[in-house]
Biopython code that builds the backbone (N, CA, C, O; Angstrom):
import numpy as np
from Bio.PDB.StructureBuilder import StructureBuilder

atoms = [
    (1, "UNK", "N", (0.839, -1.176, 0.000)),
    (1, "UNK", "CA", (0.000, 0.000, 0.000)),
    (1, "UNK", "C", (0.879, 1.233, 0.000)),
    (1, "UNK", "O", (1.971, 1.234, 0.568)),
    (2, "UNK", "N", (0.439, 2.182, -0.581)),
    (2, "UNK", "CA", (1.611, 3.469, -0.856)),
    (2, "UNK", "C", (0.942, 4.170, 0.424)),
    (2, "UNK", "O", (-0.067, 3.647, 0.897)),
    (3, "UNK", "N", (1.439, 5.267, 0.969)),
    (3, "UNK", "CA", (1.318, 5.814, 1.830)),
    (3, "UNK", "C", (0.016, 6.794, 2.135)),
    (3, "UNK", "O", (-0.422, 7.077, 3.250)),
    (4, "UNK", "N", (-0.465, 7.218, 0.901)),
    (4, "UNK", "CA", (-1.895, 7.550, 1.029)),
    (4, "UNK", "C", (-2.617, 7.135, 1.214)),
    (4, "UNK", "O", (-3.382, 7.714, 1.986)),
    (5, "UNK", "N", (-3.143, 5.373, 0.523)),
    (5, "UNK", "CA", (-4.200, 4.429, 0.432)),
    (5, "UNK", "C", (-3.885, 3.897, 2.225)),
    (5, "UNK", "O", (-4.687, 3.233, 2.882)),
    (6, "UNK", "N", (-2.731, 4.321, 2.652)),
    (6, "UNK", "CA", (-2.703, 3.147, 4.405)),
    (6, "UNK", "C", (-3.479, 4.746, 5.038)),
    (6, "UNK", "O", (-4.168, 4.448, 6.014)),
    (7, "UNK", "N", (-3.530, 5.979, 4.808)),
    (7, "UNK", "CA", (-3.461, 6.961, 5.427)),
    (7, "UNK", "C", (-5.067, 6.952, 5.161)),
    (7, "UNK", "O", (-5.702, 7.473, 6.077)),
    (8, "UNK", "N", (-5.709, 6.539, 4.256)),
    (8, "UNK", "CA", (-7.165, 6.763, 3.393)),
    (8, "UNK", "C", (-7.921, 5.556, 4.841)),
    (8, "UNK", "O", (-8.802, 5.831, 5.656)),
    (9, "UNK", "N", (-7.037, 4.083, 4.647)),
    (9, "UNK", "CA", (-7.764, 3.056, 5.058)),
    (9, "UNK", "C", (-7.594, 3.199, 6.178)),
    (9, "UNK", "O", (-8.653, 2.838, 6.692)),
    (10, "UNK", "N", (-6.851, 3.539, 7.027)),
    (10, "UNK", "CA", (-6.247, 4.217, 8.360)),
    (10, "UNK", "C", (-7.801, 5.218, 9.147)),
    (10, "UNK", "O", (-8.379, 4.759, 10.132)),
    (11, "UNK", "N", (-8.067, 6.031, 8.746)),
    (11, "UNK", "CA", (-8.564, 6.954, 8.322)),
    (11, "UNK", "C", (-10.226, 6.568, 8.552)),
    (11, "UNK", "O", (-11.124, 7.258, 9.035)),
    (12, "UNK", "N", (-10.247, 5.236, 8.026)),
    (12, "UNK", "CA", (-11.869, 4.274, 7.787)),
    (12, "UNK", "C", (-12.231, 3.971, 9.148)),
    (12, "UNK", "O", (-13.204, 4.262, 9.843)),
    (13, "UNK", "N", (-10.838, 3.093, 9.395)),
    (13, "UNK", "CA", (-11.036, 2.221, 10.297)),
    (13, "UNK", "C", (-11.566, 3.202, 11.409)),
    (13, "UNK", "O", (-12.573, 2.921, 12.059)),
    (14, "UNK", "N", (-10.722, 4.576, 11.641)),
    (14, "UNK", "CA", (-11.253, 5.039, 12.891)),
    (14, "UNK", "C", (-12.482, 5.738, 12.706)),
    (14, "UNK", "O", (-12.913, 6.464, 13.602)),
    (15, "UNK", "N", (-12.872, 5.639, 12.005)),
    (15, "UNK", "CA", (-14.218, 6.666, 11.863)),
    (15, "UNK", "C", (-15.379, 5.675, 12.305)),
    (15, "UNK", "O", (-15.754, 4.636, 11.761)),
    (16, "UNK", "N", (-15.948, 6.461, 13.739)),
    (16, "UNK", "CA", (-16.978, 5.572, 14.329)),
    (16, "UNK", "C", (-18.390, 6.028, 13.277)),
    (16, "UNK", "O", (-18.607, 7.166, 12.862)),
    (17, "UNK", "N", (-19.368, 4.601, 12.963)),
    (17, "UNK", "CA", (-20.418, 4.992, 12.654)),
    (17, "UNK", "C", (-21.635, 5.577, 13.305)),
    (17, "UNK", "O", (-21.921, 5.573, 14.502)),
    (18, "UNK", "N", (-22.283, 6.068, 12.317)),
    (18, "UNK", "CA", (-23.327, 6.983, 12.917)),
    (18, "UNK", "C", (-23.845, 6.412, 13.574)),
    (18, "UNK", "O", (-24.100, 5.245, 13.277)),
    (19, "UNK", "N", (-24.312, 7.037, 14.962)),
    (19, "UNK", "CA", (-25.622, 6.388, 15.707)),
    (19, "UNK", "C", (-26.474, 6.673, 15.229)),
    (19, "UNK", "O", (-26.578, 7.715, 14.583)),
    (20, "UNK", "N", (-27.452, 5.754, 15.410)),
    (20, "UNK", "CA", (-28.973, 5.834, 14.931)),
    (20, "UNK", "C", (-29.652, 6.159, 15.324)),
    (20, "UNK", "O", (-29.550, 5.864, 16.515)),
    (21, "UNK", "N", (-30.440, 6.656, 15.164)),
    (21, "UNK", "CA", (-31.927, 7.700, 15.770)),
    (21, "UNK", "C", (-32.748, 6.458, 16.287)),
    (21, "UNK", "O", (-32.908, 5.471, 15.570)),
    (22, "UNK", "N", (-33.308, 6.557, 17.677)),
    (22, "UNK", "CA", (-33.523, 5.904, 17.958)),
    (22, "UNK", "C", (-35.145, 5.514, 17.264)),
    (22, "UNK", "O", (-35.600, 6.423, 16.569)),
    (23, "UNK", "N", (-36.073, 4.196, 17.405)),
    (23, "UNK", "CA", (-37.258, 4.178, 17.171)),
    (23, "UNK", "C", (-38.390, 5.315, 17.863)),
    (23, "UNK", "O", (-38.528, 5.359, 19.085)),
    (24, "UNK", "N", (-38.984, 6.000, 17.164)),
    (24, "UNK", "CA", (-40.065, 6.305, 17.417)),
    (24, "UNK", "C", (-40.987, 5.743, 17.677)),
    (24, "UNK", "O", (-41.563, 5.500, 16.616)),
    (25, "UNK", "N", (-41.857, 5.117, 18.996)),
    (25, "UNK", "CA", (-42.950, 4.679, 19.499)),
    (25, "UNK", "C", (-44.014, 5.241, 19.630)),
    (25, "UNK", "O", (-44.071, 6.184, 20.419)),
    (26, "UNK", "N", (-45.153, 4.845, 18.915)),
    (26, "UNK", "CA", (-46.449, 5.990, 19.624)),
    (26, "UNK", "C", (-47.069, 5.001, 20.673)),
    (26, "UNK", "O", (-47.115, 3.775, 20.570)),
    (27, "UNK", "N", (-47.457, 5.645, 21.528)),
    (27, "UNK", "CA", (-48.246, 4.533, 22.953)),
    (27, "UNK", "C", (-49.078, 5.372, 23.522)),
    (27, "UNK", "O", (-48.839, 6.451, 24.065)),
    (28, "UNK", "N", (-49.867, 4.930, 23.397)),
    (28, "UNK", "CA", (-51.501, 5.548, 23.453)),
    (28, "UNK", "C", (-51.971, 4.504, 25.074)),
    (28, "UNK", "O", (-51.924, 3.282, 25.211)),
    (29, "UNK", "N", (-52.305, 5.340, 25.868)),
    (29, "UNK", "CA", (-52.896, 4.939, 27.472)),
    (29, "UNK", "C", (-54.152, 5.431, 27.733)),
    (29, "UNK", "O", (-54.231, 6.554, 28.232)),
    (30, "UNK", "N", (-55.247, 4.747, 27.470)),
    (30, "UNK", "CA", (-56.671, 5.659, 27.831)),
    (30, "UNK", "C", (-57.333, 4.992, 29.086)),
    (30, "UNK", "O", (-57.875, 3.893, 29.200)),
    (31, "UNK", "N", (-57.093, 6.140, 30.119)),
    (31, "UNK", "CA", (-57.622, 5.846, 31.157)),
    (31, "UNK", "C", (-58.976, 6.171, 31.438)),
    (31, "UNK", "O", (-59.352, 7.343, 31.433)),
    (32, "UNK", "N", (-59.908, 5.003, 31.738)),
    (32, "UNK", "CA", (-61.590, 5.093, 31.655)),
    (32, "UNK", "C", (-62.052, 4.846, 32.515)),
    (32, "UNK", "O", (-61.534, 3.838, 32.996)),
    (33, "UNK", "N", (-63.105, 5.347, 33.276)),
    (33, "UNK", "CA", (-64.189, 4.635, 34.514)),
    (33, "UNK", "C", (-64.827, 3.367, 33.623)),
    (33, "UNK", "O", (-65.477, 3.238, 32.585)),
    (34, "UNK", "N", (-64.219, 2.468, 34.710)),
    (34, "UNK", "CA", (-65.010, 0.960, 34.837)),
    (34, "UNK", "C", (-66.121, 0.929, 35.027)),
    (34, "UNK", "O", (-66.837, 0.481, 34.132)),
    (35, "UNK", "N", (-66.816, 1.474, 36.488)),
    (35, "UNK", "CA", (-68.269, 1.530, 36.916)),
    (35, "UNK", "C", (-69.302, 2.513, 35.951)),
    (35, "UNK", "O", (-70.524, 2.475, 35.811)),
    (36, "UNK", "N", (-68.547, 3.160, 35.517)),
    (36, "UNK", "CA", (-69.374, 3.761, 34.234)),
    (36, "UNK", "C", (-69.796, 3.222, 33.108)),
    (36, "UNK", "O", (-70.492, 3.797, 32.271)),
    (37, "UNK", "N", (-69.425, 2.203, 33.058)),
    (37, "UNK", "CA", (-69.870, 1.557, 31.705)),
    (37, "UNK", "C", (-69.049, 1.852, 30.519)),
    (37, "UNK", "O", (-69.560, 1.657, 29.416)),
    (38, "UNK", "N", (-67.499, 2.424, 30.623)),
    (38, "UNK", "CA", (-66.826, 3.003, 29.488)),
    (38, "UNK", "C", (-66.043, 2.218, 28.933)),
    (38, "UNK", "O", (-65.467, 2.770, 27.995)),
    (39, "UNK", "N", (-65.578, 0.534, 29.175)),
    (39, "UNK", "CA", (-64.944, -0.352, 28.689)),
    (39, "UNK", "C", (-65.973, -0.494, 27.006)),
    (39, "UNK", "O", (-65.256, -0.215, 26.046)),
    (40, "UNK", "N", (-66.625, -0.658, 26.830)),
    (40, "UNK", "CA", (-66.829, -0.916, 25.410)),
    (40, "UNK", "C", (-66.546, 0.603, 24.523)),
    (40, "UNK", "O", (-66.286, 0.645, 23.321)),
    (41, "UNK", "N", (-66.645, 1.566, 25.256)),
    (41, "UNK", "CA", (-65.802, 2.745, 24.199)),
    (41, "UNK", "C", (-64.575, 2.703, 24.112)),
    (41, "UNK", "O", (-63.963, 2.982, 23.081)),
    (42, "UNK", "N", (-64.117, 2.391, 25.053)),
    (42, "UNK", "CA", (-62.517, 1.876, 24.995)),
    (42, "UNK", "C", (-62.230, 1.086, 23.937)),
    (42, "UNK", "O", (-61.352, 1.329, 23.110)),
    (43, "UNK", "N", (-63.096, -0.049, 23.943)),
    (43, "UNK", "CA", (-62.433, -1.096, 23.076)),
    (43, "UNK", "C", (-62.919, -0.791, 21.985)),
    (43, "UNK", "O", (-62.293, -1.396, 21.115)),
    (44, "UNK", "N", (-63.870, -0.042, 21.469)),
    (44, "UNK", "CA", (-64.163, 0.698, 19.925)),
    (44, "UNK", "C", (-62.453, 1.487, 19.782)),
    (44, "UNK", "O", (-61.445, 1.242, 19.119)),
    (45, "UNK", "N", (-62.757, 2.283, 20.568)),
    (45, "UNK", "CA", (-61.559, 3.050, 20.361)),
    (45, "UNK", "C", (-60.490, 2.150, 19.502)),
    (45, "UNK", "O", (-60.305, 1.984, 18.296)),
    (46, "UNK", "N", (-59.761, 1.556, 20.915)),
    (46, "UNK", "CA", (-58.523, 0.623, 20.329)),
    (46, "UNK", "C", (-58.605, -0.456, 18.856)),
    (46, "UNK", "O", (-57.604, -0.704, 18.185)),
    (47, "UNK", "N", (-59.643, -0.867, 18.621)),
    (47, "UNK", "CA", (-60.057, -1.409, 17.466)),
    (47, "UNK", "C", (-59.965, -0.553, 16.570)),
    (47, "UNK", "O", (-59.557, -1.041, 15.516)),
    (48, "UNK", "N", (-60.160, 0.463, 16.536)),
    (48, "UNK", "CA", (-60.047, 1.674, 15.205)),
    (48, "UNK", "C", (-58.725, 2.235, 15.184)),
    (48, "UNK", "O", (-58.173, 2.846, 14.269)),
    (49, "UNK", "N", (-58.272, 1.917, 16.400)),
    (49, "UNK", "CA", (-56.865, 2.721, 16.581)),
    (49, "UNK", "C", (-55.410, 1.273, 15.597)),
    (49, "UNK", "O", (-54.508, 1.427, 14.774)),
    (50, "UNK", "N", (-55.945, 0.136, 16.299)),
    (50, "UNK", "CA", (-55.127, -0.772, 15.823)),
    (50, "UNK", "C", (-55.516, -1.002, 14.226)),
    (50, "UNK", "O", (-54.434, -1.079, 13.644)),
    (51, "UNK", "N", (-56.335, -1.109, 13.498)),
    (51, "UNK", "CA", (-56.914, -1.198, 12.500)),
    (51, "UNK", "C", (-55.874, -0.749, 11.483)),
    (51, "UNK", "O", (-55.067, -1.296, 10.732)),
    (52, "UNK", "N", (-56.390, 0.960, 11.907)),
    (52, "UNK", "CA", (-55.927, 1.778, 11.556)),
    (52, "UNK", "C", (-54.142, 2.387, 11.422)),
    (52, "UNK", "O", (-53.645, 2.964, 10.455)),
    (53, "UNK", "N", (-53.455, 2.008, 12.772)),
    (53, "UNK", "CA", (-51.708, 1.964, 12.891)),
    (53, "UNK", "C", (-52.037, 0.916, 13.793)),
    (53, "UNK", "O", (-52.487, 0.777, 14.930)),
    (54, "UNK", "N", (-51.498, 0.007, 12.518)),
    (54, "UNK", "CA", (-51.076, -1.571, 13.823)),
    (54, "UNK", "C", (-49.726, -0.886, 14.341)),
    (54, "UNK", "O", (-49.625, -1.018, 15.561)),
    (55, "UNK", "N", (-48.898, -0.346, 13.889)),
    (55, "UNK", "CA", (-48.030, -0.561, 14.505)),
    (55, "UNK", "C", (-48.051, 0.293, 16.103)),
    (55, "UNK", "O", (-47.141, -0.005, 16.877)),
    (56, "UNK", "N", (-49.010, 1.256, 16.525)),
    (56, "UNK", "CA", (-48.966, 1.415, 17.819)),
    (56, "UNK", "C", (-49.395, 1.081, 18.726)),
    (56, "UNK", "O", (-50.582, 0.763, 18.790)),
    (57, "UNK", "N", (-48.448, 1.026, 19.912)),
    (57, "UNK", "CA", (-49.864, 0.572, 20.923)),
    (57, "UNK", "C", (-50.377, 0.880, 21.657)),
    (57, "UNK", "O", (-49.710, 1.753, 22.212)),
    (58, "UNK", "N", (-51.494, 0.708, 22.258)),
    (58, "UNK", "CA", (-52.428, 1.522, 22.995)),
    (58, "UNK", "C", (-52.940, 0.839, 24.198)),
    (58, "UNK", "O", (-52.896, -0.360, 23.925)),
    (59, "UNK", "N", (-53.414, 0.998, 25.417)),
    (59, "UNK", "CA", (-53.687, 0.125, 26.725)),
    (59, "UNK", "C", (-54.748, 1.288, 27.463)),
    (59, "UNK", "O", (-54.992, 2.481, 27.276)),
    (60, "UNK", "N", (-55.244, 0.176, 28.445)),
    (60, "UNK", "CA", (-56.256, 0.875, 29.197)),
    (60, "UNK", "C", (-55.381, 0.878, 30.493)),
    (60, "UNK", "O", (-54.209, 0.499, 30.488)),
    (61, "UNK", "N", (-56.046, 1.340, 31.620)),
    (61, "UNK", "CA", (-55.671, 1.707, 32.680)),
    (61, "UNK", "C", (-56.996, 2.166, 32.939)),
    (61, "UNK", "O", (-57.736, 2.886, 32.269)),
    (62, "UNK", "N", (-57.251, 1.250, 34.753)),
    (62, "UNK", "CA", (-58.567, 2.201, 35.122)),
    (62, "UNK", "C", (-58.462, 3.716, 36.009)),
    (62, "UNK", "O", (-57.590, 4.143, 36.765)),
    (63, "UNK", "N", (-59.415, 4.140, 35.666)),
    (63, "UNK", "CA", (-59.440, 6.002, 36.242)),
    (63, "UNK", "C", (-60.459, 5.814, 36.838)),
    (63, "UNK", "O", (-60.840, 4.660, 37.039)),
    (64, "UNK", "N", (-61.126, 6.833, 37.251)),
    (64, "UNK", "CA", (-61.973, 7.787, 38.490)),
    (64, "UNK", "C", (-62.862, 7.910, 38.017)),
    (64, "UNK", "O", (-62.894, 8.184, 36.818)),
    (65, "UNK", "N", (-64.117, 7.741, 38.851)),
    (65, "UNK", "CA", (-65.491, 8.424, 37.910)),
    (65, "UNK", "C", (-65.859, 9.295, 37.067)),
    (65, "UNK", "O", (-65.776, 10.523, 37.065)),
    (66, "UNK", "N", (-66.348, 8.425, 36.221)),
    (66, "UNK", "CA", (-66.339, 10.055, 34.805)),
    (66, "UNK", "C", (-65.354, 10.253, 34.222)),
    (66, "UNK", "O", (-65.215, 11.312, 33.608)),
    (67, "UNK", "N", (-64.247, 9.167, 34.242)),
    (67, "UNK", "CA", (-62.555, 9.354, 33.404)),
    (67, "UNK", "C", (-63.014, 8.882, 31.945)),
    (67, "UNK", "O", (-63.760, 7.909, 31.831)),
    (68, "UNK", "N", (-62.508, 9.660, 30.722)),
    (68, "UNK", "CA", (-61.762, 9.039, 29.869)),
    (68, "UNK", "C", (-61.130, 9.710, 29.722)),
    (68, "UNK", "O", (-61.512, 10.878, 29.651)),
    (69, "UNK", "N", (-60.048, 9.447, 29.615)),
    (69, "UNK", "CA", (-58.626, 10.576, 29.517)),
    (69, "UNK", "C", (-58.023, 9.694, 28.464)),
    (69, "UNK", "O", (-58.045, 8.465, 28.516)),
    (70, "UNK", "N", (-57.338, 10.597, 27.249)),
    (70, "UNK", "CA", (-56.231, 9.821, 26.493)),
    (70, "UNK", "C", (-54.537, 10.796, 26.692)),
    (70, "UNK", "O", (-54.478, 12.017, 26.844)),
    (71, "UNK", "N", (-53.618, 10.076, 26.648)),
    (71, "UNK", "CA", (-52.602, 10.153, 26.373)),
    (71, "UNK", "C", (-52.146, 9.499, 25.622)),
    (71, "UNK", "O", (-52.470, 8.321, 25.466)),
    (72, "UNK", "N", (-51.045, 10.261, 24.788)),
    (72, "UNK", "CA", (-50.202, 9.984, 23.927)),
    (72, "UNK", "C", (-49.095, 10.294, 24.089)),
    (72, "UNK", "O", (-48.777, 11.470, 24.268)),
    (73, "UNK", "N", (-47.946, 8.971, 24.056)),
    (73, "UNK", "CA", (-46.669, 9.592, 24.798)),
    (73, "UNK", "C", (-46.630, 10.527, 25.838)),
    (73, "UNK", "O", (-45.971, 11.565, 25.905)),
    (74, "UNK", "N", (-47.635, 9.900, 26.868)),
    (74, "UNK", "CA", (-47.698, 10.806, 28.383)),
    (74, "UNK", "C", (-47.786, 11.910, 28.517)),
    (74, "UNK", "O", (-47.406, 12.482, 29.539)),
    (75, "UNK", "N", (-48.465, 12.665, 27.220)),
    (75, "UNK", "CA", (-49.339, 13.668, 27.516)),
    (75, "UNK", "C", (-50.389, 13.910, 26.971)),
    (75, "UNK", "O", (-50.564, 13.983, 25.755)),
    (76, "UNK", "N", (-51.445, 14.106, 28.090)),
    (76, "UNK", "CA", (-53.218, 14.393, 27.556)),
    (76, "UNK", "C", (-53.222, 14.937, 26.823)),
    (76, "UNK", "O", (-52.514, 15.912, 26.571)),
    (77, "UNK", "N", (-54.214, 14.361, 26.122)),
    (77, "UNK", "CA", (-54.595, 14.690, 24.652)),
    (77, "UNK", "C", (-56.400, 14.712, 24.383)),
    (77, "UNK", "O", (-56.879, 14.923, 23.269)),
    (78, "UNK", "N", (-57.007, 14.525, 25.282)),
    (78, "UNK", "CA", (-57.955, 14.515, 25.598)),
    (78, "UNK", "C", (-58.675, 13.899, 27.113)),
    (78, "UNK", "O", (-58.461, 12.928, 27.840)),
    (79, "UNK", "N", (-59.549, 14.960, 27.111)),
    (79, "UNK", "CA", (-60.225, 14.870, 28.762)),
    (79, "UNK", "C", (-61.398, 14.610, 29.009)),
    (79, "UNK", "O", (-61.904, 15.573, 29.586)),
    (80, "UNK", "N", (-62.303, 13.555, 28.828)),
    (80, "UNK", "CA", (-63.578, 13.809, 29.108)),
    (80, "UNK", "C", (-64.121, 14.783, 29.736)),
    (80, "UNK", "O", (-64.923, 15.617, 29.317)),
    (81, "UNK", "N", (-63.396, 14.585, 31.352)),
    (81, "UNK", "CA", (-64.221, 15.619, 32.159)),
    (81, "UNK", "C", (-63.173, 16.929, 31.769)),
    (81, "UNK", "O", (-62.680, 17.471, 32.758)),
    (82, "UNK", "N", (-62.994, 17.188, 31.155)),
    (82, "UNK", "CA", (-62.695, 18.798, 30.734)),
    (82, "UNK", "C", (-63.804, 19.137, 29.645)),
    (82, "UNK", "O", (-64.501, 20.145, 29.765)),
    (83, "UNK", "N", (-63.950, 18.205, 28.515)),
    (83, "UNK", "CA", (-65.033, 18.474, 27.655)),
    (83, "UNK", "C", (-66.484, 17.540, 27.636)),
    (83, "UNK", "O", (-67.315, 17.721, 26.746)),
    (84, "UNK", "N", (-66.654, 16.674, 28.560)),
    (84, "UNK", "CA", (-68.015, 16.583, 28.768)),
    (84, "UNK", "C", (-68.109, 15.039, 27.819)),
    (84, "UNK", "O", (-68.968, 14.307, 28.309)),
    (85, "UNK", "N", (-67.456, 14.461, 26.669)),
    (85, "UNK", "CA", (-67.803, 13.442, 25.724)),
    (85, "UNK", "C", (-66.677, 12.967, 25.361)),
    (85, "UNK", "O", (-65.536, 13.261, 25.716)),
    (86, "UNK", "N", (-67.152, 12.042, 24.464)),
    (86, "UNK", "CA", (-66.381, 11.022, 23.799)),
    (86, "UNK", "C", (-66.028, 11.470, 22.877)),
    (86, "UNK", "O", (-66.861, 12.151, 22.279)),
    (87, "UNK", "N", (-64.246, 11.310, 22.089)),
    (87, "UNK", "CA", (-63.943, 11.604, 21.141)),
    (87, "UNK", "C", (-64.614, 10.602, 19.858)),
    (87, "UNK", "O", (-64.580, 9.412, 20.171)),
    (88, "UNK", "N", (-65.184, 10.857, 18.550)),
    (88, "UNK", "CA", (-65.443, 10.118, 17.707)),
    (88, "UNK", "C", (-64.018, 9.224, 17.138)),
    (88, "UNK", "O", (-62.911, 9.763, 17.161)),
    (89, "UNK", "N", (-64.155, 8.234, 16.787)),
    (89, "UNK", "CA", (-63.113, 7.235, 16.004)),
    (89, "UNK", "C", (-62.214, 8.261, 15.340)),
    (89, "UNK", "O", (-61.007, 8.407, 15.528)),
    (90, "UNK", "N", (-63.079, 9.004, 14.462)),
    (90, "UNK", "CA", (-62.512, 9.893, 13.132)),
    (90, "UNK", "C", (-61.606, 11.041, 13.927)),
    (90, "UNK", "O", (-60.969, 11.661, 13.076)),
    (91, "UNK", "N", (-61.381, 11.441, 15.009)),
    (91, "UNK", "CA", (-60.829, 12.485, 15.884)),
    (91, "UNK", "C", (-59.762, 12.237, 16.479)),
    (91, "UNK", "O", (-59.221, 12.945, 17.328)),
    (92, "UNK", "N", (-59.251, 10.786, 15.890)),
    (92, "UNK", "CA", (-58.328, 9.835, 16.349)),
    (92, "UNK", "C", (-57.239, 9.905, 14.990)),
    (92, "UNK", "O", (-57.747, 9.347, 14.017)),
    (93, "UNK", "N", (-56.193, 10.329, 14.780)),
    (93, "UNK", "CA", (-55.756, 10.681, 13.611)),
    (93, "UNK", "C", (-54.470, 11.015, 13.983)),
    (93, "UNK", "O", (-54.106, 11.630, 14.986)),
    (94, "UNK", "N", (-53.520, 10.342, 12.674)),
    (94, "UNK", "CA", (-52.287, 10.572, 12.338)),
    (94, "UNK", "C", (-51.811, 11.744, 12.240)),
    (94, "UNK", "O", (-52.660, 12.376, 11.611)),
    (95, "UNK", "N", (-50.815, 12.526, 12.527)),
    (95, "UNK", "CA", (-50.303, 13.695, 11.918)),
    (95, "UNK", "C", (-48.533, 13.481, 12.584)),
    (95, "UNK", "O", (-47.918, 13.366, 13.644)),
    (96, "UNK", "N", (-48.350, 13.529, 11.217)),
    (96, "UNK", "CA", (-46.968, 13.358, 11.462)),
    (96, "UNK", "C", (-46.375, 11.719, 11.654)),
    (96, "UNK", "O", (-46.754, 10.772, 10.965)),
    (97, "UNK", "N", (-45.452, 11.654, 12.657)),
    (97, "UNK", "CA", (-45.059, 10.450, 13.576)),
    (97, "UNK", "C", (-46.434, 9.995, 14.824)),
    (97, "UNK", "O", (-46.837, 8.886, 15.176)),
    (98, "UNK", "N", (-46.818, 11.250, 15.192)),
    (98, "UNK", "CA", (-47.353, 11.309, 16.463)),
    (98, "UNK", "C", (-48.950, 11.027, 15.978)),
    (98, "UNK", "O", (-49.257, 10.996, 14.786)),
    (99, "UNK", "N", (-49.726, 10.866, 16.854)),
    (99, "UNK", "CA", (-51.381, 10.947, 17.148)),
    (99, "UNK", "C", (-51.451, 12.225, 17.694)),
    (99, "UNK", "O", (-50.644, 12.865, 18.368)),
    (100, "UNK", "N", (-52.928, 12.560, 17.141)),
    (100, "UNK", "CA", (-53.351, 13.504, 17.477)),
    (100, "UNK", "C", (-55.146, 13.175, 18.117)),
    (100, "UNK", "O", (-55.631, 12.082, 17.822)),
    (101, "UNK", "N", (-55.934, 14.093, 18.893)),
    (101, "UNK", "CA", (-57.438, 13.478, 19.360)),
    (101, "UNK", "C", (-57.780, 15.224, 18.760)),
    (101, "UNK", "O", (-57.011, 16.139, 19.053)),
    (102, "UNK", "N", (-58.680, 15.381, 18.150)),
    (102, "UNK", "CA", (-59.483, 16.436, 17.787)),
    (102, "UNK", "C", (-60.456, 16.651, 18.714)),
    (102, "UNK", "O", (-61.287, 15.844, 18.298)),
    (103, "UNK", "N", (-60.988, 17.185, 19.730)),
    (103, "UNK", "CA", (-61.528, 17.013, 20.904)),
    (103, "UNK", "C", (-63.155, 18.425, 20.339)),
    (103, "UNK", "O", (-64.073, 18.816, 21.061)),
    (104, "UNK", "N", (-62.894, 18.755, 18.997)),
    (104, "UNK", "CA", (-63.799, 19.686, 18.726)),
    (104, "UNK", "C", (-65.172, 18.683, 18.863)),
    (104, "UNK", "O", (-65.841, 18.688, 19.897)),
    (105, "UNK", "N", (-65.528, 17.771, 17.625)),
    (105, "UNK", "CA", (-66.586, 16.774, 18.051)),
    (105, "UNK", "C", (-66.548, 15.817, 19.304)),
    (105, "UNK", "O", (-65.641, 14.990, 19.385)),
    (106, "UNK", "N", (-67.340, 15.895, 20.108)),
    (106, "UNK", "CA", (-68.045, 14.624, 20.949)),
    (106, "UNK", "C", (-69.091, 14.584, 20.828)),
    (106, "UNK", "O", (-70.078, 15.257, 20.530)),
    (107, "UNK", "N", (-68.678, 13.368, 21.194)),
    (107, "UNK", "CA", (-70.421, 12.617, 22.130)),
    (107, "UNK", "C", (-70.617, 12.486, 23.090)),
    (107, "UNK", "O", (-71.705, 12.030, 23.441)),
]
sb = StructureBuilder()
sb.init_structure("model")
sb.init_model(0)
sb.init_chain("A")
sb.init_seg("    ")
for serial, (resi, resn, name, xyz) in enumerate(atoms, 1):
    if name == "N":
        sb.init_residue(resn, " ", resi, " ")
    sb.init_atom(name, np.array(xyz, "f"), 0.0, 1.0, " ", f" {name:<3s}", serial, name[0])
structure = sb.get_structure()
C-alpha cells in the first residue's frame, strides 16, 4: 500500500459509525371509569386505533369516575371531564409520527 491508500484506510477504520436515531414509538394509554360503563368505548376506540396503525400501541388503565382521559406519549390529549364526551373514532388521527385526538366533536 503506498502511503496515502494506508493513510485513506487508516482513516476508515477510525471513523466511528453513525448512531442511529432511535425508534419512534407511539403509545396511546386511555384511562376510563369501569363503573361507568366506558370499557366498550374503549375497546371501539382501540379497534379503530389498531386497524388503523397496527403498529402502535395503545392500553387501558382504570381512572376515576367520569374518566376518559387519552394520552399519547404521556401527555393528555384529551379529557372527558374537561369536555363533557367522547372523542369520535374519526378524531383519532395521524399527523406526522405522532397521534393527534381532535376534541372539537363529541359525544
Amino acid at each position: 500500500m503506498s502511503g496515502g491508500a494506508e493513510a485513506v484506510a487508516a482513516a476508515g477504520a477510525e471513523a466511528e459509525p453513525e448512531p442511529e436515531e432511535p425508534e419512534r414509538r407511539v403509545r396511546i394509554v386511555v384511562e376510563y371509569c369501569e363503573p361507568c360503563g366506558f370499557e366498550p368505548t374503549y375497546q371501539e376506540l382501540a379497534s379503530a386505533v389498531r386497524e388503523e396503525y397496527p403498529d402502535i400501541e395503545i392500553e387501558s388503565r382504570l381512572g376515576g369516575t367520569g374518566a376518559f382521559e387519552i394520552e399519547i406519549n404521556g401527555q393528555l390529549v384529551f379529557s372527558k371531564l374537561e369536555n363533557g364526551g367522547f372523542p369520535y373514532e374519526k378524531d383519532v388521527k395521524a399527523e406526522g409520527e405522532a397521534l393527534a385526538v381532535t376534541p372539537s366533536v363529541i359525544r
